[in-house]
C-alpha positions as CSV (number, residue, x, y, z in Angstrom):
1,X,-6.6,229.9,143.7
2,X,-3.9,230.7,146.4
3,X,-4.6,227.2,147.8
4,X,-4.0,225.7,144.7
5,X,-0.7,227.5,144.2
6,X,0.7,226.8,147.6
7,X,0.2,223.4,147.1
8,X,1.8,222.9,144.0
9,X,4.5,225.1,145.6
10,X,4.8,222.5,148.6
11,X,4.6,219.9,147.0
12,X,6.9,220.8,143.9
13,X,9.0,221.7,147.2
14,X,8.2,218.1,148.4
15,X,9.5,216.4,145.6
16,X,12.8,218.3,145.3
17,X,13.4,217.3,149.1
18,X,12.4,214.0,148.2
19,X,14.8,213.9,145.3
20,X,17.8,214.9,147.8
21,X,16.9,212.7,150.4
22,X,17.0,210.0,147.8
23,X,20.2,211.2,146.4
24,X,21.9,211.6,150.0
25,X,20.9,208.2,150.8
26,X,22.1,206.3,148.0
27,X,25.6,208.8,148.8
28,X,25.2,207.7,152.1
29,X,25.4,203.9,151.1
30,X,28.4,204.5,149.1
31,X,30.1,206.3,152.0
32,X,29.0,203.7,154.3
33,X,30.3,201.0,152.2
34,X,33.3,202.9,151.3
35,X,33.6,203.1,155.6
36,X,33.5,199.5,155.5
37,X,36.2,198.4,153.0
38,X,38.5,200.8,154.7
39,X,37.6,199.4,158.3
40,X,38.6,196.1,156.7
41,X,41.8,197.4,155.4
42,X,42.6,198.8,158.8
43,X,41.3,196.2,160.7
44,X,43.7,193.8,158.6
45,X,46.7,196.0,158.8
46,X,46.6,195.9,162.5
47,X,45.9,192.2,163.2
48,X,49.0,191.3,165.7
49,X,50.8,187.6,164.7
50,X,50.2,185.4,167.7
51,X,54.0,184.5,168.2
52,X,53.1,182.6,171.5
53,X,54.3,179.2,170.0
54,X,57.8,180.5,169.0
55,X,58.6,181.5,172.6
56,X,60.2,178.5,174.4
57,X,63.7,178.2,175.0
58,X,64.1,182.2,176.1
59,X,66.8,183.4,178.5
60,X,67.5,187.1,179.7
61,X,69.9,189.2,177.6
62,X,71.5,192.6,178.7
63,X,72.4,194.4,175.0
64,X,75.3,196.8,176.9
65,X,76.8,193.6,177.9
66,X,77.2,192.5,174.7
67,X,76.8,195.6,172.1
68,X,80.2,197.4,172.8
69,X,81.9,199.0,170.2
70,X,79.4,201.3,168.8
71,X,76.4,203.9,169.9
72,X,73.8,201.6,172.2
73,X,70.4,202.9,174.0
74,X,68.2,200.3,175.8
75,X,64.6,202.0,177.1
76,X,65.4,198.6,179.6
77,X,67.7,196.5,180.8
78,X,67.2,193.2,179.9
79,X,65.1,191.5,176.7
80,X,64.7,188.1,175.9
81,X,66.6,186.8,173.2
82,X,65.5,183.6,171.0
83,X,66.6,180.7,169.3
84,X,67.6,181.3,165.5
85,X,65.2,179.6,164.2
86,X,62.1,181.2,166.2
87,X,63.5,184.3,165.3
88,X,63.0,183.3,161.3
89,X,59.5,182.4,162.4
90,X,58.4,185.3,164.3
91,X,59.9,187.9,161.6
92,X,58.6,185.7,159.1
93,X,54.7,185.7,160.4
94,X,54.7,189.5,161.1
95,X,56.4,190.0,157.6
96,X,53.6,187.8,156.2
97,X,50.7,190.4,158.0
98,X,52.1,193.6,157.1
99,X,53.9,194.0,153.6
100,X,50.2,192.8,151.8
101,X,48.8,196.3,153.2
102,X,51.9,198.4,154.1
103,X,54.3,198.4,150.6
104,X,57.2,200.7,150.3
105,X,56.4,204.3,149.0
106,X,59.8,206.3,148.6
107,X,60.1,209.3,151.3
108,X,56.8,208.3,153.0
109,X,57.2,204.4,153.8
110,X,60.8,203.7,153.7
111,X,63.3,201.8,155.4
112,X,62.9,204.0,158.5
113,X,59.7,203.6,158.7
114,X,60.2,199.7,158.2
115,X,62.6,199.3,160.3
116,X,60.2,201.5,163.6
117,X,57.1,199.5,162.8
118,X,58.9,196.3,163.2
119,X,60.0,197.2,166.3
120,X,57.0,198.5,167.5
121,X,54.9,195.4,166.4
122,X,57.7,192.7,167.9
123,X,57.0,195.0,170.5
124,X,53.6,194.5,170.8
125,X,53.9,191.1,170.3
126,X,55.9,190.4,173.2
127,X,53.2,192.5,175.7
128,X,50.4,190.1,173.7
129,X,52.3,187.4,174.5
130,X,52.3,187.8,178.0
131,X,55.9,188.2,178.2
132,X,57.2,190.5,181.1
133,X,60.0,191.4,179.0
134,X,60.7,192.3,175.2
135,X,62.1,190.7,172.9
136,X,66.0,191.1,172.0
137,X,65.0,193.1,168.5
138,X,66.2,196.7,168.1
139,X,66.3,199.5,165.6
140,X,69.3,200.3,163.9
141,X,70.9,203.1,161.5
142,X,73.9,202.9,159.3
143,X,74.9,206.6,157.3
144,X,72.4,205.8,154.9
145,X,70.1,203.4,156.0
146,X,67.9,202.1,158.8
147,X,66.8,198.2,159.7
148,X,66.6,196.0,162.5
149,X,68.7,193.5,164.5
150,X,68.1,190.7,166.8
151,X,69.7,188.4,169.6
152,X,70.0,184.9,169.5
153,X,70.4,182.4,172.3
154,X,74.2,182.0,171.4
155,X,74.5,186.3,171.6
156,X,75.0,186.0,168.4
157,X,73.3,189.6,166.8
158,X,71.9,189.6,163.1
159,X,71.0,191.9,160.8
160,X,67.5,191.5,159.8
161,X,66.3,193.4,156.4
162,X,62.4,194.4,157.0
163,X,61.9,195.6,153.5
164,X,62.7,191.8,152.5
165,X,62.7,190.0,155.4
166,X,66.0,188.9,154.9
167,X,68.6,188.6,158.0
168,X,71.4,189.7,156.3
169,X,74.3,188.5,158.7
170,X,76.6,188.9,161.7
171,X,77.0,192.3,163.2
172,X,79.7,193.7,162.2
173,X,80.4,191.3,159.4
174,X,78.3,192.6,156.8
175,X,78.4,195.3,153.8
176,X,77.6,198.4,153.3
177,X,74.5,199.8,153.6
178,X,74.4,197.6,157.1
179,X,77.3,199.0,158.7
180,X,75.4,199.7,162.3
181,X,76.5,203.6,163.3
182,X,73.6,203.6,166.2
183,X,71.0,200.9,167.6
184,X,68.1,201.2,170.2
185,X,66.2,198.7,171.7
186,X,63.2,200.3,172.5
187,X,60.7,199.8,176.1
């Protein structure tokens, strides 16, 4: 009789491990395949543009020489500036990557942010490239607002919008909230 109840026992046991296994598997699936989508996501978030193909024509550009009248800091001395057009391009292909899986969230994803992730990624780009200098593109702050600017080949330095991808204009020539107070072109 004892036999008989420890094997129903262990087997009743049995089954209720059984029953979680089964149960932590089919979590484990969902889990896994949650793992996956979010990989994806990531994985697609982080793919750099190849700008390679917008990169002829560059010269050498020191910002000091150029950037004079307001707060300046360069992590290096010189950066390559573009042609206008390239420029477009370039903004225009890492625009194209990053606002489908990075939109603006008020106070957590702003223009700041915006503004520092495009410079990081034209960054990037430039050290994927193979270039052995950056790219003319800094980070800039008005009183209430941060964006970007860039260099062209005529030193000519526009305001680019990252939140739109708009270049906004001439430095120093445009509106409120892109009057520059401070820029940095980072290393």
């Amino acid at each position: 009789m004892l036999n008989k109840i420890l094997n129903w026992l262990c087997r009743s046991k049995m089954d209720n491990c059984e029953k979680k296994v089964e149960e932590l598997e089919k979590d484990a699936k969902y889990y896994q395949e949650r793992i996956d989508a979010l990989s994806a996501i990531i994985a697609r978030s982080i793919e750099i543009p190849d700008i390679k193909n917008f990169l002829e024509n560059r010269n050498l550009v020191r910002p000091y020489d150029i950037i004079t009248n307001m707060n300046i800091i360069c992590a290096d001395l010189d950066y390559y500036k573009l042609y206008f057009t390239p420029w477009k391009e370039v903004l225009s292909t890492i625009d194209e990557k990053f606002k489908k899986v990075h939109p603006y969230i008020p106070e957590v994803w702003d223009c700041d942010d915006f503004a520092l992730f495009f410079a990081g990624i034209v960054a990037y780009c430039s050290k994927m490239a193979g270039l052995n200098k950056q790219l003319a593109f800094a980070i800039c702050w008005s009183s209430t607002h941060a964006f970007n600017l860039f260099i062209d080949e005529n030193n000519d330095i526009w305001i680019y919008e990252p939140q739109n991808n708009n270049i906004i204009g001439l430095l120093g020539k445009v509106p409120e909230p892109y009057v520059v107070k401070m820029v940095w072109f980072m290393s």
